[in-house]
ROKEDO-52677 format. One record per residue: residue in three letters; residue number from 1; x, y, z negated of N, C-alpha, C in turn. Coordinates in steps of 0.05 Angstrom, whole numbers. Last residue first. Layout:
% residues N
PT  residuo  num    n.c1    n.c2    n.c3   ca.c1   ca.c2   ca.c3    c.c1    c.c2    c.c3
PT      ALA  NUM       X       Y       Z       X       Y       Z       X       Y       Z
...
//
This chain:
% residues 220
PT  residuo  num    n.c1    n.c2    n.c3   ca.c1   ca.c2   ca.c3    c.c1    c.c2    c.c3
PT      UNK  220     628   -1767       4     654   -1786       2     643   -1808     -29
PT      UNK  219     592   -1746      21     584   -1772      26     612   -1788      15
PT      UNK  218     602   -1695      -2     589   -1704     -18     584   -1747      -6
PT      UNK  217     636   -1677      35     647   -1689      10     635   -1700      -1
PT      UNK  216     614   -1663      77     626   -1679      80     635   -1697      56
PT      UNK  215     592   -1607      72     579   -1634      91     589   -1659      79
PT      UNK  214     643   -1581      49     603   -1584      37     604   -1611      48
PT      UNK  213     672   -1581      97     689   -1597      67     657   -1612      51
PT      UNK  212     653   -1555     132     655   -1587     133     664   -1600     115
PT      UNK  211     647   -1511     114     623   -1524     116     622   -1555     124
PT      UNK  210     694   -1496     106     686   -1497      88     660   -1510      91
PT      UNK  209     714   -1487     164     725   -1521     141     709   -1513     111
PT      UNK  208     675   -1454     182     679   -1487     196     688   -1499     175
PT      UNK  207     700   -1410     163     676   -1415     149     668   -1443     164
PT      UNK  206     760   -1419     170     748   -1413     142     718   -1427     142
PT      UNK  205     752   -1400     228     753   -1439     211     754   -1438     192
PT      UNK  204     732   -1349     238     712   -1369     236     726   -1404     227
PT      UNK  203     779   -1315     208     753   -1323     197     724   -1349     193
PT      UNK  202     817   -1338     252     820   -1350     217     790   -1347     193
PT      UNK  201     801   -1317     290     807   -1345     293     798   -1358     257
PT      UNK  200     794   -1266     278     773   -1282     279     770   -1308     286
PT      UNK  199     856   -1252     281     837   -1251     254     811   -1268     257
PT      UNK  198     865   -1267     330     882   -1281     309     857   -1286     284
PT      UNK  197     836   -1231     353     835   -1249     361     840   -1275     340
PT      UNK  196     858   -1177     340     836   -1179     326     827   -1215     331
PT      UNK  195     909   -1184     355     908   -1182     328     885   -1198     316
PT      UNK  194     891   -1171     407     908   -1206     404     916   -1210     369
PT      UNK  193     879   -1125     405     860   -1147     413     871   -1177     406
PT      UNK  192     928   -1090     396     898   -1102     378     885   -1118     387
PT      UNK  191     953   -1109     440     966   -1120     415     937   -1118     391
PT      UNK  190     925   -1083     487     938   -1122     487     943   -1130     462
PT      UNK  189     866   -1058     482     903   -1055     484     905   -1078     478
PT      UNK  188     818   -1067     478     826   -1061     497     854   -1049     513
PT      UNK  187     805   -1025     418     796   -1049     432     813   -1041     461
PT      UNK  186     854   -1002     373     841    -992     397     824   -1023     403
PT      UNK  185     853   -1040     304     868   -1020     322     848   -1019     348
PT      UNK  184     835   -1069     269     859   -1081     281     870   -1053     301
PT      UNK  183     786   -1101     232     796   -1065     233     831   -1077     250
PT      UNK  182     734   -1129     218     757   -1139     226     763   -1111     241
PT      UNK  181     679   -1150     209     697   -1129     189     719   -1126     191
PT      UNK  180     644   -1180     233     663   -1194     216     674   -1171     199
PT      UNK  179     623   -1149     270     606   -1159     244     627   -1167     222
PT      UNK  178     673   -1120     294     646   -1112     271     635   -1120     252
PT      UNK  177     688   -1161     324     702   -1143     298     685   -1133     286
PT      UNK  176     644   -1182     351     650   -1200     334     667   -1175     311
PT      UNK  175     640   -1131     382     617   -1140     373     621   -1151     348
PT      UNK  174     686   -1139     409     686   -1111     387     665   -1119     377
PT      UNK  173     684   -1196     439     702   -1180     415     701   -1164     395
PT      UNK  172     617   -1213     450     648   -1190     454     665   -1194     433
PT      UNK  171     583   -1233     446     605   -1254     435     625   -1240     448
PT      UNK  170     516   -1207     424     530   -1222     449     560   -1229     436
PT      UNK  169     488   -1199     376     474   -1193     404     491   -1208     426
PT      UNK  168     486   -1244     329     501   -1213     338     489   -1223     361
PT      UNK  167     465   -1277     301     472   -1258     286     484   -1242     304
PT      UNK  166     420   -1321     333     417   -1287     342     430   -1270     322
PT      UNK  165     442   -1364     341     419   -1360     314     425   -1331     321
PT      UNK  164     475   -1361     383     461   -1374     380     437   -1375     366
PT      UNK  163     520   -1331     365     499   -1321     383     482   -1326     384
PT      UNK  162     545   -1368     324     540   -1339     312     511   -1321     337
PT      UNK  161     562   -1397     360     527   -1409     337     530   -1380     327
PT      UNK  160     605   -1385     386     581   -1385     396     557   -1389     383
PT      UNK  159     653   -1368     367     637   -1354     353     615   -1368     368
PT      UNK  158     678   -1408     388     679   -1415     366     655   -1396     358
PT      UNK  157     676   -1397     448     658   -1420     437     664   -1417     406
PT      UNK  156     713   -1354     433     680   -1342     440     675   -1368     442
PT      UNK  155     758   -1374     424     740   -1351     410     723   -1350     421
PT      UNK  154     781   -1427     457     767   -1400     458     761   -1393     433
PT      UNK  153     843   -1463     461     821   -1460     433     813   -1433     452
PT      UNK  152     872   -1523     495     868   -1491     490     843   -1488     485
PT      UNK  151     915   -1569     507     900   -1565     496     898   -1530     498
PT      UNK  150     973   -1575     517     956   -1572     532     926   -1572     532
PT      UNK  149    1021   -1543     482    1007   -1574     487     978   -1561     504
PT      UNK  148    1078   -1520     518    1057   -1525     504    1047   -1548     503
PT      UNK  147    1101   -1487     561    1119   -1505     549    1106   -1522     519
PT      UNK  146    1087   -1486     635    1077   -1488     602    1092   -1500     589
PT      UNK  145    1131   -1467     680    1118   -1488     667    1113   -1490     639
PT      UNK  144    1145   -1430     735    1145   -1437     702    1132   -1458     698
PT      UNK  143    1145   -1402     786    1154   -1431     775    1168   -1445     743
PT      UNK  142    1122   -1352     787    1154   -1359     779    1164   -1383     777
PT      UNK  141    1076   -1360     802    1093   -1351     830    1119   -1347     809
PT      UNK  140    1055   -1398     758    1060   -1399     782    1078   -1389     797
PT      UNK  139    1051   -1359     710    1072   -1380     715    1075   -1389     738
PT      UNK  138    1027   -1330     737    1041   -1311     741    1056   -1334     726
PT      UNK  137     971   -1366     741     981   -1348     765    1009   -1337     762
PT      UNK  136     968   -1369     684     978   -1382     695     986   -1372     727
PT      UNK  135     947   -1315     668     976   -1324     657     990   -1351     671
PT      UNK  134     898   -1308     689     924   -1292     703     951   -1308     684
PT      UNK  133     870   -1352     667     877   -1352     695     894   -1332     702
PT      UNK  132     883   -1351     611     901   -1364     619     906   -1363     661
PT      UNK  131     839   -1303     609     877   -1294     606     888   -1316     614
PT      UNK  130     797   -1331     622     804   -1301     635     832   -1305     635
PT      UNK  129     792   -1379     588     789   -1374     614     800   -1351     630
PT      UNK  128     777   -1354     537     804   -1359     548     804   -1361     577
PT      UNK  127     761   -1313     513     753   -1318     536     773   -1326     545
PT      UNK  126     811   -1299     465     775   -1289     471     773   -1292     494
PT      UNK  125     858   -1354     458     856   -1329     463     820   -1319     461
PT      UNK  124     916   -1387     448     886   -1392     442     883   -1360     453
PT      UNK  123     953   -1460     464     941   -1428     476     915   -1422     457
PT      UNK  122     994   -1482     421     973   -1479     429     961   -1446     436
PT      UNK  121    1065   -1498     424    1036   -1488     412    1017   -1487     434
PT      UNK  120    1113   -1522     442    1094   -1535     419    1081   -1529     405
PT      UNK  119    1141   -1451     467    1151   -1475     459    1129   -1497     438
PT      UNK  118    1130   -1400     472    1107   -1419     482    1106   -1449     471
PT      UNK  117    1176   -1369     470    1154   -1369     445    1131   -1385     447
PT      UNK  116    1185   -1367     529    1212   -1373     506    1196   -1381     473
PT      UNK  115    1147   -1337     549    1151   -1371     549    1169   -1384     531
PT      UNK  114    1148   -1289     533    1127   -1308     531    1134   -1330     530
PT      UNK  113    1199   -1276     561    1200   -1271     538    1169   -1299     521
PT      UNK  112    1190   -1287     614    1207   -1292     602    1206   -1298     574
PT      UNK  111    1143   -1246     623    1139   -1274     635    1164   -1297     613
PT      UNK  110    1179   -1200     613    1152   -1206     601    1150   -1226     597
PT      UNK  109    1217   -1208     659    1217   -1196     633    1200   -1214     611
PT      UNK  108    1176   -1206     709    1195   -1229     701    1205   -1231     672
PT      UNK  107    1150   -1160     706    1140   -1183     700    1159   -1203     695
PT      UNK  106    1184   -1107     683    1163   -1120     703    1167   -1141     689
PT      UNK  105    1152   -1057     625    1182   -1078     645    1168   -1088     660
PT      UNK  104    1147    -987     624    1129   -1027     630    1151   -1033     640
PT      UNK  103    1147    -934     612    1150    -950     591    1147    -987     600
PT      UNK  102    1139    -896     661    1170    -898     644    1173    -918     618
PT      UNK  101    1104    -919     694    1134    -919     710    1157    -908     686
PT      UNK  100    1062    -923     661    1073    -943     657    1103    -941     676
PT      UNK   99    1058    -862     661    1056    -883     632    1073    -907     642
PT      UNK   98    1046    -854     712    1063    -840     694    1073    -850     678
PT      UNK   97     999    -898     721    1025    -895     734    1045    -885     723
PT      UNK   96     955    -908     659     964    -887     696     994    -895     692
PT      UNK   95     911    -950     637     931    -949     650     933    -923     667
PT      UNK   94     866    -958     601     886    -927     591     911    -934     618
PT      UNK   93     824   -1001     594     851   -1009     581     871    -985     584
PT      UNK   92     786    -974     630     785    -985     612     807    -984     588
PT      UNK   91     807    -957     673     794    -928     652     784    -941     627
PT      UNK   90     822    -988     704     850    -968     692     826    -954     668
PT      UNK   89     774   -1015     723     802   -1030     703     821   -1003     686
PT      UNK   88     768    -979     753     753    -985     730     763    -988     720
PT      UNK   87     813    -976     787     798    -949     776     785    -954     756
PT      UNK   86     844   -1033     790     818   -1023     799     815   -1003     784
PT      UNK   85     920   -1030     815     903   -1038     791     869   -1016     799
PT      UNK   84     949   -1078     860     932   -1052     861     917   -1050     833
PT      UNK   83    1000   -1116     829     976   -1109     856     964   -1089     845
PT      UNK   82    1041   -1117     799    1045   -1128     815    1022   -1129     843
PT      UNK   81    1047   -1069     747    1030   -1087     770    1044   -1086     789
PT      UNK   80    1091   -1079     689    1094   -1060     720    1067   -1072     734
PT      UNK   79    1083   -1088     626    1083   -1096     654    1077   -1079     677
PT      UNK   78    1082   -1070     566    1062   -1055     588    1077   -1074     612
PT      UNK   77    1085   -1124     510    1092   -1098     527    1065   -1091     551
PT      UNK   76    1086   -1151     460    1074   -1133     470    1089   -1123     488
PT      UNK   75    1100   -1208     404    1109   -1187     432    1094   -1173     439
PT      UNK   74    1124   -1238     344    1099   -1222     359    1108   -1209     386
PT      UNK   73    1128   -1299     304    1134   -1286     333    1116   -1259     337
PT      UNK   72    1098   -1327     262    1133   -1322     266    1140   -1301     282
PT      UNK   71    1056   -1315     209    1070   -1297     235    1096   -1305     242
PT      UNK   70    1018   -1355     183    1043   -1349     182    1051   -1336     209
PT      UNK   69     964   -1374     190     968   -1355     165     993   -1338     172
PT      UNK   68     946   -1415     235     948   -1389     235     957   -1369     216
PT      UNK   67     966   -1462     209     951   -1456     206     939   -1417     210
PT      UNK   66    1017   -1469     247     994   -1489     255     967   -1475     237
PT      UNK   65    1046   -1408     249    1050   -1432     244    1024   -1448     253
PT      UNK   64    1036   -1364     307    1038   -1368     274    1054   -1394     271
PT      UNK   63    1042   -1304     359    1054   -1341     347    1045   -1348     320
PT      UNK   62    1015   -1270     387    1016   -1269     360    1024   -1299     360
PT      UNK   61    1024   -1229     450    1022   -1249     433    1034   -1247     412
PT      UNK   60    1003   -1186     504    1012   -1199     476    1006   -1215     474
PT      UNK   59    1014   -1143     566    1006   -1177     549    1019   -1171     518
PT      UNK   58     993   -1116     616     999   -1108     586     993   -1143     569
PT      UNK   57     969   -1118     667     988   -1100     663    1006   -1094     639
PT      UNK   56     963   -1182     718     968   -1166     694     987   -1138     683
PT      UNK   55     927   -1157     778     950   -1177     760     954   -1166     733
PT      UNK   54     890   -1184     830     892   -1156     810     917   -1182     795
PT      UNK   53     873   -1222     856     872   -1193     879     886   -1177     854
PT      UNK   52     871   -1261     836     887   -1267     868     878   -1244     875
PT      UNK   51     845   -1251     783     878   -1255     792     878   -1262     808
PT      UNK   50     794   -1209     768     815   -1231     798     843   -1228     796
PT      UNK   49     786   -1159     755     775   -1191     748     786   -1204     752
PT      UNK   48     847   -1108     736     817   -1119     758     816   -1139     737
PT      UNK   47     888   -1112     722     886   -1092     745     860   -1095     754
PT      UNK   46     888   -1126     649     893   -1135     674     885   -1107     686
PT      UNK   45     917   -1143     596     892   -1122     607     907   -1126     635
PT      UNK   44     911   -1205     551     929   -1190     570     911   -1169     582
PT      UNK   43     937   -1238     491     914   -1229     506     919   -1203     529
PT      UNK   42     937   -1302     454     947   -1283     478     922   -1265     483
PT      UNK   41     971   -1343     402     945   -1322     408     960   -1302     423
PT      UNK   40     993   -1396     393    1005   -1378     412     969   -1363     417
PT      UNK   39    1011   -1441     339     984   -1426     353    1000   -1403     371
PT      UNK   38    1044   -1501     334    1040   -1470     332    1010   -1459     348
PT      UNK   37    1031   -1559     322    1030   -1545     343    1032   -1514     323
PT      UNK   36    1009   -1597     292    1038   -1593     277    1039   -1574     297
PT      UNK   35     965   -1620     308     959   -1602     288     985   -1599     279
PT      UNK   34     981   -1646     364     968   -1626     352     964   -1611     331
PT      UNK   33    1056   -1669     344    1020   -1670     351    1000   -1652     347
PT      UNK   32    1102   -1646     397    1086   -1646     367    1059   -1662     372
PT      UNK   31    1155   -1678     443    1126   -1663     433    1112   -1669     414
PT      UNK   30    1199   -1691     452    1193   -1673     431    1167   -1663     426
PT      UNK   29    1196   -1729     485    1195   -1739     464    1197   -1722     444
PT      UNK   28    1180   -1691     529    1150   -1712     520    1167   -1722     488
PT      UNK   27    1227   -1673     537    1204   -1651     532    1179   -1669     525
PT      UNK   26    1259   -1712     556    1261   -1696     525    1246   -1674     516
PT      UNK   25    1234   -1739     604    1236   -1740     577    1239   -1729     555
PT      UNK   24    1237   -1680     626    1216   -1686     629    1210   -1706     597
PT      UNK   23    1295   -1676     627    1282   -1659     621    1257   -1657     607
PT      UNK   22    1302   -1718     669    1310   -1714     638    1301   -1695     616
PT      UNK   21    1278   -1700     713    1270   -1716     702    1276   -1724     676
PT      UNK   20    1310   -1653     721    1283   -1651     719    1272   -1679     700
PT      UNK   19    1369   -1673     734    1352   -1655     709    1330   -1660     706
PT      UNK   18    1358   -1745     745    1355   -1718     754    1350   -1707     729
PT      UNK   17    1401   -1802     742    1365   -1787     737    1367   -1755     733
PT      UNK   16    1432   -1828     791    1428   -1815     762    1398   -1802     760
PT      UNK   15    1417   -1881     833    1427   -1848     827    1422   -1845     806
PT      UNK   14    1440   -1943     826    1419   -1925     824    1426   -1906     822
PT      UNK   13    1478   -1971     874    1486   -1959     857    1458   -1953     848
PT      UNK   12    1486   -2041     893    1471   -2017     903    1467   -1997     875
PT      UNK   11    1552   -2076     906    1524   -2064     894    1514   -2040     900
PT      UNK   10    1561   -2091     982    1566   -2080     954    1548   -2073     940
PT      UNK    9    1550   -2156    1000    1552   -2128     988    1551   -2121     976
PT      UNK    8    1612   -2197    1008    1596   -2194     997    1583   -2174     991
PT      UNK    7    1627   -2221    1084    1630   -2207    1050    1606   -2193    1035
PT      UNK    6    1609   -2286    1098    1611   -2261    1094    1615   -2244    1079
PT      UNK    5    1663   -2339    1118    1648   -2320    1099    1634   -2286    1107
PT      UNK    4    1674   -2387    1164    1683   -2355    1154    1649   -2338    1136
PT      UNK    3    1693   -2449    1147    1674   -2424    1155    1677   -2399    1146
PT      UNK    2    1748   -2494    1155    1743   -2471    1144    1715   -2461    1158
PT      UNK    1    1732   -2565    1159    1735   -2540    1174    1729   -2516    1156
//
């Protein structure tokens, strides 16, 4: 006797793999190793403390190569706020309205431009903490995504044994330009500070790899 068959199903297709997710691969298999990383030195004057009440008004960055020596990249601008900037804040960093309603792009701009130069470096900045929390906030409400390694260098733990053995009173910035001897322009504009930043990056691993070469050579 014939039995009636069932037919056979059909195969089950897998969907294609999403931009995102391709993306995802070709963004892990291009990633450097650390020390082949660019350096991305940032530093931004904000509207306030708080990035969930104040936002940025003025960002830079200094790109190098891995050993900070080499400048590929530099940016600066003034940024429009996006929230109320504090009276304090403004009397610090020189912001009025006037100024910035004829010279600040907004943020998307800015935001743009940053990330495009973010590409397989390393964040470093003076308190980093501070600038990456408004810099990340403002990847956030654009749905950016670091294009970096995820690693990030302070200046102020690097200078910290400088505080430590009491050669300078505290681990400001202008404090550190000083002793160091480091001449970059206003404190408290985006582009000198992210100068002076750069420079005391390179001072203090000078005097780190020279003390680790000492240490070190002799046990070789």
């Amino acid at each position: 006797r014939l039995r009636h068959r069932r037919p056979l199903a059909a195969p089950v297709l897998q969907p294609p793999l999403s931009t995102l997710t391709l993306r995802f691969f070709e963004d892990t298999m291009q990633k450097k190793a650390i020390n082949e990383c660019n350096l991305f030195f940032f530093d931004c004057e904000t509207g306030g403390l708080d990035p969930n009440v104040a936002s940025m008004i003025e960002v830079a960055c200094v790109v190098t190569d891995p050993t900070g020596e080499n400048v590929i990249h530099e940016y600066c601008a003034k940024v429009k706020p996006l929230k109320p900037v504090h009276p304090t804040a403004a009397a610090i960093n020189g912001y009025t309205p006037e100024v910035w309603d004829k010279e600040a792009v907004d943020s998307v701009t800015a935001m743009a431009k940053l990330m495009a130069y973010s590409r397989n470096s390393v964040f470093i900045a003076h308190n980093v903490a501070f600038d990456w929390a408004f810099f990340e906030q403002e990847m956030k409400r654009l749905a950016y995504r670091w294009q970096g390694d995820y690693h990030k260098v302070d200046t102020v733990a690097l200078a910290w044994p400088f505080y430590s053995s009491m050669r300078v009173p505290n681990v400001k910035l202008v404090t550190l330009r000083e002793f160091f001897g480091i001449e970059t322009g206003d404190a408290h504009r985006a582009l000198a500070d992210v100068h002076a930043c750069r420079q005391l990056y390179l001072k203090l691993m000078g005097l780190y790899n020279g003390a680790i070469h000492h240490a070190y050579s002799s046990q070789a």
